[in-house]
C-alpha positions as CSV (number, residue, x, y, z in Angstrom):
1,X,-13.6,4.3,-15.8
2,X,-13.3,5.8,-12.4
3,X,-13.9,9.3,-11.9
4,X,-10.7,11.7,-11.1
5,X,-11.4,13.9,-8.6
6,X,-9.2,17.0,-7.4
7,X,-8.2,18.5,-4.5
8,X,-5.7,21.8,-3.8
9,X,-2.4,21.4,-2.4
10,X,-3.6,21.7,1.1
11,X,-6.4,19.1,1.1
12,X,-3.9,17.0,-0.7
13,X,-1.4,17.2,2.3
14,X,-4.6,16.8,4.6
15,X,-5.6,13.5,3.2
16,X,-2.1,11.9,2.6
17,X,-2.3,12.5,6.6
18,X,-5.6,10.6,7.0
19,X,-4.2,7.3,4.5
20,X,-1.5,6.3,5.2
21,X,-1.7,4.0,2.4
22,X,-2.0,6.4,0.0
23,X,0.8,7.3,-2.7
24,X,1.8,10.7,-3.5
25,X,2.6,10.1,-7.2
26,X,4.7,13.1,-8.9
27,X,4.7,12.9,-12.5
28,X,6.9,15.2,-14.0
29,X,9.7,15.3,-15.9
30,X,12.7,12.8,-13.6
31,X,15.3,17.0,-13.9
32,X,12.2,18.5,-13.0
33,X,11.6,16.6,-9.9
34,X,15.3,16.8,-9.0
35,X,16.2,20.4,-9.6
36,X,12.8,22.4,-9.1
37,X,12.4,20.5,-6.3
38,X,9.6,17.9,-4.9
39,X,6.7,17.0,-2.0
40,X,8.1,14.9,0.5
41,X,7.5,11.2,-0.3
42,X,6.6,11.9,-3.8
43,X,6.9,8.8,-5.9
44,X,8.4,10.0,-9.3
45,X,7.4,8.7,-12.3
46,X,7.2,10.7,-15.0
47,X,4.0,11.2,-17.5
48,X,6.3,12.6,-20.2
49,X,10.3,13.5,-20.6
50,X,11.8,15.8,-22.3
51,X,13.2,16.5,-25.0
52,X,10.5,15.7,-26.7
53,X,7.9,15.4,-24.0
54,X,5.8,12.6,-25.4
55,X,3.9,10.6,-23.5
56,X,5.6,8.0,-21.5
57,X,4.8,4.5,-23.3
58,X,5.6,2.5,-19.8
59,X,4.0,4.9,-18.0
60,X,0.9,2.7,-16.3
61,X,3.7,-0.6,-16.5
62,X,5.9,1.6,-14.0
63,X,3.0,2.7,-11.6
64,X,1.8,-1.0,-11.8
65,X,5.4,-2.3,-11.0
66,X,5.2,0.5,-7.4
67,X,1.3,0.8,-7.1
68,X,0.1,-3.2,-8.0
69,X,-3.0,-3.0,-6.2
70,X,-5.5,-0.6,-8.3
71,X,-7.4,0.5,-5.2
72,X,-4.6,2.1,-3.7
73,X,-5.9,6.2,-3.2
74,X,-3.3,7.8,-5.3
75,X,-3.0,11.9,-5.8
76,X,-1.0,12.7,-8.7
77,X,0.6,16.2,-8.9
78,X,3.1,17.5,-11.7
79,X,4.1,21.1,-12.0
80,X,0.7,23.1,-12.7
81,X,-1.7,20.7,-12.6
82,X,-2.6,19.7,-16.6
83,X,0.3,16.2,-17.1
84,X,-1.2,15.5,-13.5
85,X,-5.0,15.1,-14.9
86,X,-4.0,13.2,-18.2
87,X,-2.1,11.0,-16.2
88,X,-4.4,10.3,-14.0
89,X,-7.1,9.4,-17.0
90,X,-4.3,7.0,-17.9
91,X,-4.3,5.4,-15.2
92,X,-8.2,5.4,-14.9
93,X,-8.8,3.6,-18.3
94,X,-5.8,0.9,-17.2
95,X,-8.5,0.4,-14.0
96,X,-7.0,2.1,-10.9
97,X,-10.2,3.6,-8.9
98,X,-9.1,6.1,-6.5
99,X,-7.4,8.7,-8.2
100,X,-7.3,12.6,-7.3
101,X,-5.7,15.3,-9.3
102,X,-3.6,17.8,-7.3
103,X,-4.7,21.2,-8.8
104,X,-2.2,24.2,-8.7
105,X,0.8,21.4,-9.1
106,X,4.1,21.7,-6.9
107,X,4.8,24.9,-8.8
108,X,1.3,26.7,-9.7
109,X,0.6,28.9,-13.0
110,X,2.1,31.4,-14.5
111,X,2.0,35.3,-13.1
112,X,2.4,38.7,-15.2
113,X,5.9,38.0,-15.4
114,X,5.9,34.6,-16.6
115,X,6.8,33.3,-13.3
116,X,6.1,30.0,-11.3
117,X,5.6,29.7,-7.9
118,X,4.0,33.1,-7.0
119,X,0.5,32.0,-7.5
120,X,-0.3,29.0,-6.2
121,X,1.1,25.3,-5.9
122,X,2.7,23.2,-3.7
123,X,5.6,25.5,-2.2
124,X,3.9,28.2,-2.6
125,X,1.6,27.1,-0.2
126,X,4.6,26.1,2.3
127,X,3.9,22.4,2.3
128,X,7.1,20.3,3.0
129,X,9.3,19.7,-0.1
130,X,13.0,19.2,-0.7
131,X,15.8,19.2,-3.6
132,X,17.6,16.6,-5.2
């Protein structure tokens, strides 16, 4: 199994930069992606969906049908950073090798007042994104 390594929002944007064969794979939920907003040229496939948000069973079928080569670098990011990492062990035992977890997510953890965004992540950082 490959190890997943991890990078913050801003060495993630750095090294999309410096391969431009890499895919910037965005895992969350497909209302998520749309409404909360995304990275731009995030691929969206989601790790789980809600309601029930149980794993995806055609998960790795979906990222092989857009990702076929298993050597493509690909930095997977969801909205704090935890569906990210289990993804991305996923798609480590199916045999892709260059995988890197984007810590923080595209909306970072939760502050005092239960809100997103004002910690970390993504936007918070001022990285480009965009709305459905």
């Amino acid at each position: 199994m490959s190890q997943i390594k991890s990078l913050n929002p801003q060495q993630c944007w750095a090294a999309l930069h410096q391969n431009s064969g890499a895919v910037l794979l965005d895992v969350r939920d497909r209302v998520e992606f749309a409404f909360v907003g995304h990275a731009m040229g995030a691929v969206n496939i989601p790790w789980k969906d809600a309601p029930d948000w149980k794993p995806n069973p055609n998960f790795v079928d979906e990222v092989r049908q857009r990702i076929a080569n298993p050597d493509t670098p690909i930095f997977l990011m969801c909205r704090s950073g935890q569906r990210s990492l289990d993804a991305a062990k996923a798609l480590a035992a199916a045999g892709y090798r260059d995988l890197t977890n984007v810590e923080e997510g595209f909306e970072g953890a939760l502050d005092q007042q239960r809100h997103r965004g004002t910690l970390g992540g993504w936007r918070f950082h001022g990285l480009p994104w965009e709305q459905s």
